[in-house]
C-alpha positions, 0 to 999 in steps of 0.5 A, a space after each residue: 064361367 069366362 070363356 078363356 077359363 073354358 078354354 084351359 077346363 075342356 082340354 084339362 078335363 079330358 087329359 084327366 079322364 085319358 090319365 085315370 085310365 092309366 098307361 097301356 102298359 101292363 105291369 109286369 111278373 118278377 120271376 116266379 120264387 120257390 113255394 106256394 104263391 100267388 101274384 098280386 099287383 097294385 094298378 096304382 103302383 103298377 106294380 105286380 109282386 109274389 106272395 104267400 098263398 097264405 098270405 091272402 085272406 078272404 073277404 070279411 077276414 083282413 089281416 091282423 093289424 096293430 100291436 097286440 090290444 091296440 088299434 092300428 094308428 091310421 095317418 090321413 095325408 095332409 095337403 098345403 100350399 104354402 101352409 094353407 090347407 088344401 084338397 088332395 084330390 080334384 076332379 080336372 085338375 088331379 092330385 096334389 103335390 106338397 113337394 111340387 105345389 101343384 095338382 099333378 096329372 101323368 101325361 097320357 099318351 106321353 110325348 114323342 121322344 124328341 119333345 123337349 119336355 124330356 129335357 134329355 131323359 129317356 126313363 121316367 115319364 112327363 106329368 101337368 103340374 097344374 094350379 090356380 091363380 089370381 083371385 075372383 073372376 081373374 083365377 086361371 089356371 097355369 101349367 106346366 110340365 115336370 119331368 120325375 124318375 116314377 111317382 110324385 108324392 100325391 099316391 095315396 097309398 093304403 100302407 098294407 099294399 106296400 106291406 105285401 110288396 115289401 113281403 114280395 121282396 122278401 120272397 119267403 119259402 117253406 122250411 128246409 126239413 131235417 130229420 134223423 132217421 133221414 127220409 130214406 133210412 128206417 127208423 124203429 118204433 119206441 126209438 128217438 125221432 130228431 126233427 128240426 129245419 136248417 135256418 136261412 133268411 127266407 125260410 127262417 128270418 129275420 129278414 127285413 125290407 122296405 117299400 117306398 113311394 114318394 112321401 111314404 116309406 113301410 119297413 118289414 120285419 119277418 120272423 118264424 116263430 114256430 114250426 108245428 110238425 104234423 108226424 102222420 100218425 095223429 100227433 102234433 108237436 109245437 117247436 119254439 125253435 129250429 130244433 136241434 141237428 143230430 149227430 153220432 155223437 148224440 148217440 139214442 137219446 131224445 132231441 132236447 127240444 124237438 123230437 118224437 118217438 113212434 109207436 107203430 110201424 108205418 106198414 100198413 101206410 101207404 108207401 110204409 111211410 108216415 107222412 111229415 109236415 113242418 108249418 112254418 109260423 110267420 110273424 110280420 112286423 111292419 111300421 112306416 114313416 107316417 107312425 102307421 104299425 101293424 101286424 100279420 101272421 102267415 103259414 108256410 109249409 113243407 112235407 116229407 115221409 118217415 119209414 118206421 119199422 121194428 126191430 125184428 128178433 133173429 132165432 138162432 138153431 140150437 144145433 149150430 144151424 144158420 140164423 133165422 129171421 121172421 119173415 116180414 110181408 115187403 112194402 
């Protein structure tokens, strides 16, 4: 190794290893959403997001990715100079950049303000475009500075990181429970329990939203495609749909498509209430614009209580005496 090449490696490598411990800065937390989640961050994006406690499986057990019977498709990057093939990674020089041609590395620390590297900006941040020239023992390396608004295109990025972020975005919460008898009314044993939950886009979809880095887009789709209701009294129901609200006009009939009729009273529960849990079955669709495709299932899940109780007789004195009700013990 010539001496003048020596000179440009030592202080490139150790720029390198002061870039991969990264900026001191900590991403930080969006506002905390509704429901149940948890926060995750990427260091590579720096970026941090909430998502669905359920969303989060436990090793060994990865989501579900790719169509239905098929495997997920699995774009590798492919780096050129000049339609040449070309390492994405170096150890000193950093990643490669097919739209800058060039190794880029972040600047770290990054220079003062007043740097002319800045060009003016304020935002953003300073990288080392860095490549090879000459051939034989007359190779060098030249570089240069390049200011960019975020991420150049050399983040190789696992397409599901920017799956959980793009559900982040979304910002998805438990189903709005409705019911008639409403929570706080007394319904009555053998009678209709209607049960259904109001549609909006982040309880119910679709709701769609992308996530991008540079050379790398993943669009998301979510849709609920069912609600199992838990009716607290050892029955479970599947509903395809929202199911159907109640009104008077209904009159004591059976909700056509999500409904329930108790068989005891809820007095010996606690509270005299029969507790009620809709879980709310997500489908998660996603494709990026590398053809990469998959899918994910999560769970939301919202509760209420149910007072049932029956219809109590009333004893009427024969010899014009006022009515008599059983007495029932109060909850």
């Amino acid at each position: 190794m010539s001496r003048q090449l020596a000179r440009h490696l030592v202080p490139l490598a150790l720029t390198v290893i002061l870039s991969m411990v990264g900026s001191t800065t900590s991403p930080t937390l969006p506002p905390k959403p509704d429901g149940d989640v948890v926060p995750k961050c990427s260091k590579l994006l720096n970026k941090c997001w909430w998502i669905p406690r359920s969303l989060i499986h436990l090793p060994g057990k990865p989501p579900k990715t790719g169509k239905p019977g098929k495997n997920q498709k699995i774009t590798k990057p492919v780096c050129e100079f000049k339609g040449a093939a070309q390492a994405c990674t170096d150890p000193v020089k950093g990643n490669w950049s097919n739209s800058q041609q060039c190794y880029m590395r972040r600047e770290v620390p990054q220079p003062p303000p007043a740097d002319p590297r800045w060009q003016g900006h304020k935002d953003g941040s300073i990288w080392a475009c860095v490549r090879e020239q000459g051939y034989d023992k007359g190779k060098h390396l030249v570089t240069k500075w390049v200011w960019l608004p975020g991420t150049p295109d050399t983040v190789v990025v696992d397409p599901m990181t920017l799956v959980y972020q793009a559900v982040g975005m979304m910002q998805l919460a438990p189903p709005l429970i409705k019911t008639a008898p409403a929570a706080g009314q007394i319904g009555l044993v053998n009678m209709p329990v209607w049960l259904w939950v109001t549609k909006s886009e982040n309880t119910w979809g679709p709701i769609v939203r992308s996530a991008s880095v540079p050379g790398l887009t993943v669009t998301v789709t979510a849709q609920v495609k069912a609600v199992n209701w838990g009716l607290g009294d050892g029955n479970t129901i599947r509903c395809e749909g929202p199911g159907t609200p109640y009104t008077k006009a209904m009159g004591v009939k059976d909700s056509p498509d999500c409904g329930h009729r108790y068989k005891k009273t809820s007095h010996d529960l606690p509270d005299c209430k029969y507790p009620v849990t809709a879980t709310a079955q997500w489908d998660i669709t996603w494709r990026s614009t590398l053809g990469d495709v998959g899918q994910i299932s999560m769970t939301q899940q919202a509760a209420t209580q149910l007072r049932i109780g029956e219809a109590i007789p009333v004893l009427v004195d024969p010899d014009g005496g006022d009515a008599v009700s059983p007495t029932e013990a109060e909850c």
